[in-house]
Backbone as XML, in Angstrom:
<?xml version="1.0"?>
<chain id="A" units="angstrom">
  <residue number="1" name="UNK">
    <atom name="N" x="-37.695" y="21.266" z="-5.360"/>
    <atom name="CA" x="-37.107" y="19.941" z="-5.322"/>
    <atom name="C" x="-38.220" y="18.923" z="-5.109"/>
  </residue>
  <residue number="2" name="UNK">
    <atom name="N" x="-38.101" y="17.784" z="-5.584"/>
    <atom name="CA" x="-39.211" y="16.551" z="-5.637"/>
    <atom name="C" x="-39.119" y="15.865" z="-4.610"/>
  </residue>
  <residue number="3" name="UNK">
    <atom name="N" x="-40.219" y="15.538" z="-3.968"/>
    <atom name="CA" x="-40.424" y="14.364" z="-2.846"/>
    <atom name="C" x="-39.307" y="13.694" z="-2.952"/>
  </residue>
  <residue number="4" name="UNK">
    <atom name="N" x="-38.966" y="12.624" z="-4.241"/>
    <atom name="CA" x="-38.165" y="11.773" z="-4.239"/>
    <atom name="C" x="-36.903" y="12.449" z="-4.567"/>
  </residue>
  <residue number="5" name="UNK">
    <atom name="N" x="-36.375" y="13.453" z="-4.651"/>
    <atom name="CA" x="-34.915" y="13.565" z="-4.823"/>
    <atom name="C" x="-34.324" y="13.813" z="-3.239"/>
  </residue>
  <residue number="6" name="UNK">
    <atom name="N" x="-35.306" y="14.513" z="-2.399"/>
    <atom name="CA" x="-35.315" y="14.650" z="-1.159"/>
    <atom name="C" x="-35.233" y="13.576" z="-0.219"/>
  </residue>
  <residue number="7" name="UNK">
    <atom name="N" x="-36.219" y="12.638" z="-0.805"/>
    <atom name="CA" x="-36.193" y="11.123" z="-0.033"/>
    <atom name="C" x="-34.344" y="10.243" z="-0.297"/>
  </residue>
  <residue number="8" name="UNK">
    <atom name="N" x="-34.483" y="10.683" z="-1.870"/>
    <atom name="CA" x="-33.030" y="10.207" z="-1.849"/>
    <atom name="C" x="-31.696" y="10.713" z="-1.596"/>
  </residue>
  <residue number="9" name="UNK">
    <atom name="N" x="-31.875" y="11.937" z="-1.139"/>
    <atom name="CA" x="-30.858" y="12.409" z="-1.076"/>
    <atom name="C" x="-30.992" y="12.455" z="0.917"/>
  </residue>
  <residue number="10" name="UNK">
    <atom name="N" x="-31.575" y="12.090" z="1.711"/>
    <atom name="CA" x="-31.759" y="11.688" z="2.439"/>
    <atom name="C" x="-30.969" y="10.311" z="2.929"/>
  </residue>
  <residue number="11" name="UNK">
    <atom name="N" x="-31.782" y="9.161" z="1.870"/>
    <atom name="CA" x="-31.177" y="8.080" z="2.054"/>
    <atom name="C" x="-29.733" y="7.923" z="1.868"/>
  </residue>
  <residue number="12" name="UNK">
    <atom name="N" x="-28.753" y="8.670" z="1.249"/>
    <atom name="CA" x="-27.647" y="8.983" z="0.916"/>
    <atom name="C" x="-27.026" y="9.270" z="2.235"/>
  </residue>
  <residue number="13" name="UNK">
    <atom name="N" x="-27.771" y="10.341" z="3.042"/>
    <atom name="CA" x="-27.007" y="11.007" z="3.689"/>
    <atom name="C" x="-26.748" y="10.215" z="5.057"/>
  </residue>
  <residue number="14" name="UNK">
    <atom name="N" x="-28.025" y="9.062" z="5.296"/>
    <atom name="CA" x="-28.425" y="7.930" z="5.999"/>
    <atom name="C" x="-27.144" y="7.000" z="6.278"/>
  </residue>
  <residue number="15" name="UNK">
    <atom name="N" x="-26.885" y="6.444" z="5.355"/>
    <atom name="CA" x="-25.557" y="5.898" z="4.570"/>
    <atom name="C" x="-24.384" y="6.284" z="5.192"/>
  </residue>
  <residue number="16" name="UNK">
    <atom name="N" x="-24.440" y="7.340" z="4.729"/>
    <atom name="CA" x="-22.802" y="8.016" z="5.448"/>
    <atom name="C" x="-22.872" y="8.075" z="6.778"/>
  </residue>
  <residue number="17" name="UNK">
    <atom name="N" x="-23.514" y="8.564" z="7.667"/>
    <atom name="CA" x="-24.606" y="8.595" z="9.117"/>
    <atom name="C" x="-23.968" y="6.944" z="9.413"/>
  </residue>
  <residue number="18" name="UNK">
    <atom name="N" x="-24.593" y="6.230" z="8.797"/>
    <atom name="CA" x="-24.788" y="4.923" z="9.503"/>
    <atom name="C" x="-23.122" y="4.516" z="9.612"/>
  </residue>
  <residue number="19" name="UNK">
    <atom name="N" x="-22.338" y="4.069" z="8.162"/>
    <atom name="CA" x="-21.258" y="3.832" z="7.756"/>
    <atom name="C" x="-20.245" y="4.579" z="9.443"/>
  </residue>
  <residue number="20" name="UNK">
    <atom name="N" x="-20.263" y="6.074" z="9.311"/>
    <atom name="CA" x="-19.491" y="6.606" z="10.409"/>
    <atom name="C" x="-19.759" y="5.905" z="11.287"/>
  </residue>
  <residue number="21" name="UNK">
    <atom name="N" x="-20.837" y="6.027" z="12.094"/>
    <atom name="CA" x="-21.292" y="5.583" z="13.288"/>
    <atom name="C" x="-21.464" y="4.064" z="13.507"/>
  </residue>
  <residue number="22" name="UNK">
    <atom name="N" x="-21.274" y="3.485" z="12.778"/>
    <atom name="CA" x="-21.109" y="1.445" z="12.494"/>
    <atom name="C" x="-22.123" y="1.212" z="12.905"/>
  </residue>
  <residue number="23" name="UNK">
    <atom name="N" x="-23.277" y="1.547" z="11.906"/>
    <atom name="CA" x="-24.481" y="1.338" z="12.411"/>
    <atom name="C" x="-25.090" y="0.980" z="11.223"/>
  </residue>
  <residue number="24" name="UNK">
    <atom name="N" x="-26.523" y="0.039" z="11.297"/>
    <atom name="CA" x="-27.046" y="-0.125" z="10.145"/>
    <atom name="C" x="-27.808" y="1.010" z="9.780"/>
  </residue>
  <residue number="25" name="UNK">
    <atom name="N" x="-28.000" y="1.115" z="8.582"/>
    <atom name="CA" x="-28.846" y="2.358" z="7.881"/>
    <atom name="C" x="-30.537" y="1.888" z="8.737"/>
  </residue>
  <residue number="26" name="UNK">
    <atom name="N" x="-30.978" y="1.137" z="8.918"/>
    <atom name="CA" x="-32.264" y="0.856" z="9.589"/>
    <atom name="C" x="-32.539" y="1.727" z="10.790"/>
  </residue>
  <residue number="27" name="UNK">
    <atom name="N" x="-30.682" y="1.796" z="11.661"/>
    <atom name="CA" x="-31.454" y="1.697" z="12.918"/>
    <atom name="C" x="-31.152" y="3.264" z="13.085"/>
  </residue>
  <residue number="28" name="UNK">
    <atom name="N" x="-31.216" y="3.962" z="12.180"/>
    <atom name="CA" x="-30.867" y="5.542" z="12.324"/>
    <atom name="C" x="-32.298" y="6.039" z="11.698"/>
  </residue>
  <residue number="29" name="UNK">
    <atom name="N" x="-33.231" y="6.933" z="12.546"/>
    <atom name="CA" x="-34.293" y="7.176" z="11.332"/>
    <atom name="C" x="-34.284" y="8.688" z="11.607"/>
  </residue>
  <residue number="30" name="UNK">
    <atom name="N" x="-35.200" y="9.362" z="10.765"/>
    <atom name="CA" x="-34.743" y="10.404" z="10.296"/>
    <atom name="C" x="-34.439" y="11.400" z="11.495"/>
  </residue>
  <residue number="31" name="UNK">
    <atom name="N" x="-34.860" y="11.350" z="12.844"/>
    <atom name="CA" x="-35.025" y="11.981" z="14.164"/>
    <atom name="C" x="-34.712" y="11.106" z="14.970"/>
  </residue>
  <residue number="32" name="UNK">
    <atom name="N" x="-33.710" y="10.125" z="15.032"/>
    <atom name="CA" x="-33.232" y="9.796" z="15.870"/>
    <atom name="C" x="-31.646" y="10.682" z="16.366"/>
  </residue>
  <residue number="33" name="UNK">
    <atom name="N" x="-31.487" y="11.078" z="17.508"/>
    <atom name="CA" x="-30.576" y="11.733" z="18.299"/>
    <atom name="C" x="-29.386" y="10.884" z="18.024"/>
  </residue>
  <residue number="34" name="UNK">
    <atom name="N" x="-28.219" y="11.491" z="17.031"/>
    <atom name="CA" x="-26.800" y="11.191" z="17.309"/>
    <atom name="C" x="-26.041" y="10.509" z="18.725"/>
  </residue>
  <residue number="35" name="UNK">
    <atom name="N" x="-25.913" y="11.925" z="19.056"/>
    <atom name="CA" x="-25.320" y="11.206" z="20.539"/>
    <atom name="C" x="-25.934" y="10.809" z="20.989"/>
  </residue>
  <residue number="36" name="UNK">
    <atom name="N" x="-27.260" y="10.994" z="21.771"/>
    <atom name="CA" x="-28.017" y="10.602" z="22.834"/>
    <atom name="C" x="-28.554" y="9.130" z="22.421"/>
  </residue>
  <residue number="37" name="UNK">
    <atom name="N" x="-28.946" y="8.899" z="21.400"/>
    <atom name="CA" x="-29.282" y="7.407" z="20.825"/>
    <atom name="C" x="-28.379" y="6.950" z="19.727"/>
  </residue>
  <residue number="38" name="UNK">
    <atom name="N" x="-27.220" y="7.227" z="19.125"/>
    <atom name="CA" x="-26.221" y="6.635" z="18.867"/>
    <atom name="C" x="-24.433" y="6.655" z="19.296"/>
  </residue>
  <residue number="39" name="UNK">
    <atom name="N" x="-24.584" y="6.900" z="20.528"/>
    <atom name="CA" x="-23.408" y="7.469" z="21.228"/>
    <atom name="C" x="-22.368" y="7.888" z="19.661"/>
  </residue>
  <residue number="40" name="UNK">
    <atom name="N" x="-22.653" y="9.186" z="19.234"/>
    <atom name="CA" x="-22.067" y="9.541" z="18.043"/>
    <atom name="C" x="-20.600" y="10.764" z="19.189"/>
  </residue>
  <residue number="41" name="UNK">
    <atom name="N" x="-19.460" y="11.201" z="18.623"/>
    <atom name="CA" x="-19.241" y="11.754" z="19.913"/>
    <atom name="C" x="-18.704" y="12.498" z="18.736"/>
  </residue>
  <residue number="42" name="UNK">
    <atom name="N" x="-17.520" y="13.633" z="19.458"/>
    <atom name="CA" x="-17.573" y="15.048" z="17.958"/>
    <atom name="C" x="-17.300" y="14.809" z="17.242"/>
  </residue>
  <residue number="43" name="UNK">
    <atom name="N" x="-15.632" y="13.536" z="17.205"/>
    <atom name="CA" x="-14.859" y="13.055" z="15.846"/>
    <atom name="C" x="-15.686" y="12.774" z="15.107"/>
  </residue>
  <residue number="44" name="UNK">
    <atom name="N" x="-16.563" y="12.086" z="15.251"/>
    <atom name="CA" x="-17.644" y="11.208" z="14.282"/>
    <atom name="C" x="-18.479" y="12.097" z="13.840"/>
  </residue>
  <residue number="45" name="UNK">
    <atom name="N" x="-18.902" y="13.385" z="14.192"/>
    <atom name="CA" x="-19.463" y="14.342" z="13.899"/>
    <atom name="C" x="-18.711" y="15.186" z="13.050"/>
  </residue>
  <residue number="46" name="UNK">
    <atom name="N" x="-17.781" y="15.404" z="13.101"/>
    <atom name="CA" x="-16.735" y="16.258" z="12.033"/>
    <atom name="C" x="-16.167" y="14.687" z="11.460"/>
  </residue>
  <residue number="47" name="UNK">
    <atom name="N" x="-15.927" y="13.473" z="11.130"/>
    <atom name="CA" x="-16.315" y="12.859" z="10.092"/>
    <atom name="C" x="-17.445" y="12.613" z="8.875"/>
  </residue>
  <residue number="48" name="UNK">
    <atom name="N" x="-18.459" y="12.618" z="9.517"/>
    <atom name="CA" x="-19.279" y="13.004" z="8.926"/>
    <atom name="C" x="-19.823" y="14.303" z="8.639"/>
  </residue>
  <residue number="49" name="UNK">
    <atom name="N" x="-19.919" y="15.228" z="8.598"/>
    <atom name="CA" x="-19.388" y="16.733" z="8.347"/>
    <atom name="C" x="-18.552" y="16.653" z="6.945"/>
  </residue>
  <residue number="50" name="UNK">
    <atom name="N" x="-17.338" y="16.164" z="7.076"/>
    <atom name="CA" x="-16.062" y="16.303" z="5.866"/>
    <atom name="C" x="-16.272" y="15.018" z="5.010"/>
  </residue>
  <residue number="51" name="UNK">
    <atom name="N" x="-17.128" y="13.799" z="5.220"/>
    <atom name="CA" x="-17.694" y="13.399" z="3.562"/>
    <atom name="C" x="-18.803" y="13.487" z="3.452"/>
  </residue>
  <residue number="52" name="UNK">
    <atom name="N" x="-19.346" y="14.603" z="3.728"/>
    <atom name="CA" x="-21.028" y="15.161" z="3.113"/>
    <atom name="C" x="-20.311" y="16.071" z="2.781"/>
  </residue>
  <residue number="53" name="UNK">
    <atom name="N" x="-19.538" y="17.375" z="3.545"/>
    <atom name="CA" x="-18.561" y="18.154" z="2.103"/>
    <atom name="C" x="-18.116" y="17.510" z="0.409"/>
  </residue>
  <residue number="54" name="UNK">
    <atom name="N" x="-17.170" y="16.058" z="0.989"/>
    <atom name="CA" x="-16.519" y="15.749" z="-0.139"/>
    <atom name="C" x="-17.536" y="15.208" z="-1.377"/>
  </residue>
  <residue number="55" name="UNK">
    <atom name="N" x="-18.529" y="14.145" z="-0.357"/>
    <atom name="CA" x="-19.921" y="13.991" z="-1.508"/>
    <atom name="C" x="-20.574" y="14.411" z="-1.962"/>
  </residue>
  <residue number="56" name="UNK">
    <atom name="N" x="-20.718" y="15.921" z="-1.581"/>
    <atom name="CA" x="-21.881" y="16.927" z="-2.098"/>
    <atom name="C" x="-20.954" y="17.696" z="-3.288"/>
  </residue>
  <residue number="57" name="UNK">
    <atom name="N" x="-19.779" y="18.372" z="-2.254"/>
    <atom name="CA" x="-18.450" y="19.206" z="-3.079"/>
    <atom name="C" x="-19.146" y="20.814" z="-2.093"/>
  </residue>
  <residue number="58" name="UNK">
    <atom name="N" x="-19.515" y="20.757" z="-1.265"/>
    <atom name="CA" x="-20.372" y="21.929" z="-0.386"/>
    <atom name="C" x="-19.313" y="21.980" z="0.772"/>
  </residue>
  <residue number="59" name="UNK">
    <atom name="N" x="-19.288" y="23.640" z="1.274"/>
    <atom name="CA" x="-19.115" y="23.672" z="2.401"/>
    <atom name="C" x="-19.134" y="24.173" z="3.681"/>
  </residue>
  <residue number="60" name="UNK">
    <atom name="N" x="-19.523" y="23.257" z="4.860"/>
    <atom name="CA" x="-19.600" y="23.676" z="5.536"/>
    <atom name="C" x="-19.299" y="23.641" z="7.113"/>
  </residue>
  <residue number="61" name="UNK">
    <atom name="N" x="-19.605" y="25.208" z="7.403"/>
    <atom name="CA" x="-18.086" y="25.495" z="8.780"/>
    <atom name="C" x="-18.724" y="24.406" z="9.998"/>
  </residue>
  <residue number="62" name="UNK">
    <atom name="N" x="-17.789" y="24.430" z="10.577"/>
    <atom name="CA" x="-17.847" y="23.451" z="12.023"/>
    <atom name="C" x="-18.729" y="24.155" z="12.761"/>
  </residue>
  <residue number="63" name="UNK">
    <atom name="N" x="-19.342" y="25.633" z="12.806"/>
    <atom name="CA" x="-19.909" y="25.996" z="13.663"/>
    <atom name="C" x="-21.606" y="25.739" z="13.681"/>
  </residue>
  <residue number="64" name="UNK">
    <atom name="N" x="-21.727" y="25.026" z="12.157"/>
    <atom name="CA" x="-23.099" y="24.538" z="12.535"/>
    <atom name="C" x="-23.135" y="22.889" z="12.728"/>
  </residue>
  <residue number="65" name="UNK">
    <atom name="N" x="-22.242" y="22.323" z="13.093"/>
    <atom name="CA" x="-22.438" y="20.891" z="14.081"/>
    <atom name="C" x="-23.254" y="20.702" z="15.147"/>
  </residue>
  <residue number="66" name="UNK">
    <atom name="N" x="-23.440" y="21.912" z="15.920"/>
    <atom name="CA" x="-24.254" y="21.820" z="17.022"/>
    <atom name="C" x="-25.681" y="21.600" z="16.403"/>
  </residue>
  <residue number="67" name="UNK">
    <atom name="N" x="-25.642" y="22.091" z="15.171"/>
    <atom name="CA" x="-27.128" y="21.875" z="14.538"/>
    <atom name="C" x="-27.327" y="20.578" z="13.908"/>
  </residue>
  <residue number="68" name="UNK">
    <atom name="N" x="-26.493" y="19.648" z="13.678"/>
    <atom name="CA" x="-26.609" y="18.439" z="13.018"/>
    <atom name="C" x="-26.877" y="17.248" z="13.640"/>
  </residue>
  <residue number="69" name="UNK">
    <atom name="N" x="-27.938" y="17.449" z="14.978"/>
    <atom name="CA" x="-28.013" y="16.262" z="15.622"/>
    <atom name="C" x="-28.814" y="15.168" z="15.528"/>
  </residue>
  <residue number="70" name="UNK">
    <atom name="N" x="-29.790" y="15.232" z="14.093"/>
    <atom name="CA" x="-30.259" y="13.807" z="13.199"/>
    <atom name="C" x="-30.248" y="14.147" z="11.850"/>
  </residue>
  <residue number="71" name="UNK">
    <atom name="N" x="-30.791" y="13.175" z="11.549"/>
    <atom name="CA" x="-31.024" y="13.299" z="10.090"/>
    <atom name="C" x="-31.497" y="14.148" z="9.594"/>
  </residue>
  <residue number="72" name="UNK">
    <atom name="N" x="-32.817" y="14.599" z="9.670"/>
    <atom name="CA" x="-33.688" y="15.523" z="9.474"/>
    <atom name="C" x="-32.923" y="16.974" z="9.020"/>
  </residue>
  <residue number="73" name="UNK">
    <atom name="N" x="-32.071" y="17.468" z="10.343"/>
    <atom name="CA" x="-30.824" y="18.509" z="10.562"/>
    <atom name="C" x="-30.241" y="18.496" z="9.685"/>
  </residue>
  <residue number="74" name="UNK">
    <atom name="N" x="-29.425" y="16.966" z="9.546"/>
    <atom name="CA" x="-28.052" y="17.370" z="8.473"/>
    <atom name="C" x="-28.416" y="17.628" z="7.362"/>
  </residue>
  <residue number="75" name="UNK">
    <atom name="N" x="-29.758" y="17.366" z="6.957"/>
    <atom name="CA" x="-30.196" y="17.291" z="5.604"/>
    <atom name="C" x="-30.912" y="18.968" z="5.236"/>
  </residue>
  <residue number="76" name="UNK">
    <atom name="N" x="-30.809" y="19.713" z="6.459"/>
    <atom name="CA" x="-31.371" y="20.863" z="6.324"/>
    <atom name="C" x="-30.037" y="21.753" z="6.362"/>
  </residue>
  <residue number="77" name="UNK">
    <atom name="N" x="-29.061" y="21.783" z="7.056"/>
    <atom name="CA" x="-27.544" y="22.290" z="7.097"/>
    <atom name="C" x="-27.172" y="21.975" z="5.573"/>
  </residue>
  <residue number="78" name="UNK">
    <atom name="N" x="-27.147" y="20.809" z="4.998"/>
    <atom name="CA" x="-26.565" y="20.415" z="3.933"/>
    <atom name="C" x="-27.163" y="21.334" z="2.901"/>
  </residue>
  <residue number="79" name="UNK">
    <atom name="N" x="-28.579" y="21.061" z="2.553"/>
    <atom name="CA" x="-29.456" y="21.788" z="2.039"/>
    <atom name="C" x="-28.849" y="23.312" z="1.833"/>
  </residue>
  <residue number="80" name="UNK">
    <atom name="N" x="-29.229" y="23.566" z="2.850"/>
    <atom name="CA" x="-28.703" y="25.512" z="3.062"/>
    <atom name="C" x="-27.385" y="25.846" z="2.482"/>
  </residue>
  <residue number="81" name="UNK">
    <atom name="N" x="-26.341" y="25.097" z="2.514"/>
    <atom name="CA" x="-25.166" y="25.032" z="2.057"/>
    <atom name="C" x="-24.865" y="24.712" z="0.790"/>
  </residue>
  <residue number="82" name="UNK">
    <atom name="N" x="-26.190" y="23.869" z="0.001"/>
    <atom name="CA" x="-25.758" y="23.290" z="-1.039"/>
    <atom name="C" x="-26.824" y="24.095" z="-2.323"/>
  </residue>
  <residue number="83" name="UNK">
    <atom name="N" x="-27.336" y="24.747" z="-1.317"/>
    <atom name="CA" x="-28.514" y="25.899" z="-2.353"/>
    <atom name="C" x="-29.353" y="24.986" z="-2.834"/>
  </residue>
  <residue number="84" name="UNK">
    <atom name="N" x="-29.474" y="23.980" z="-2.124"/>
    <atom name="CA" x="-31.174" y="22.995" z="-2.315"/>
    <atom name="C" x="-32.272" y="24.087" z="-2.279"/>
  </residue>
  <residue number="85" name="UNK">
    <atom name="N" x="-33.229" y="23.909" z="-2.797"/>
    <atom name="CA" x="-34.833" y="24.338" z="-1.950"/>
    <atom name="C" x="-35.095" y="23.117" z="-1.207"/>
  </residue>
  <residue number="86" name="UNK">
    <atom name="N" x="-35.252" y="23.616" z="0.385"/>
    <atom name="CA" x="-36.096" y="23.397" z="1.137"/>
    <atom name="C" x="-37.452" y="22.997" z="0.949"/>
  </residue>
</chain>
């Protein structure tokens, strides 16, 4: 996979991240902590969870949420699920 499909498919995932959490896409960067620096709490975590399913068409179980706690994460959960290369 290319720098830039990665970068954009990133920024995508940023988007949805921000949108859930009523946040601007700025102030989320790629390792910033969900809960701990965006008081994100589970709903919002299994919201976002079920439209990165519906936007990708991928899926995946609730039991790796505990792993989705920035950007960086979801984009590696998503990845794994969506048969990206890493």
């Amino acid at each position: 996979m290319s720098v830039a499909t990665r970068r954009q498919q990133l920024e995508e995932i940023r988007e949805i991240v921000a949108e859930v959490l009523e946040l601007e896409p700025e102030e989320i960067t790629d390792t910033s902590l969900f809960i701990e620096e965006h008081d994100a709490d589970s709903l919002r975590a299994i919201e976002i969870l079920a439209r990165l399913e519906k936007k990708y068409r991928v899926e995946i179980p609730q039991s790796d949420l505990p792993r989705m706690v920035h950007l960086t994460a979801v984009y590696e959960v998503l990845a794994e699920h969506a048969g990206w290369t890493a």
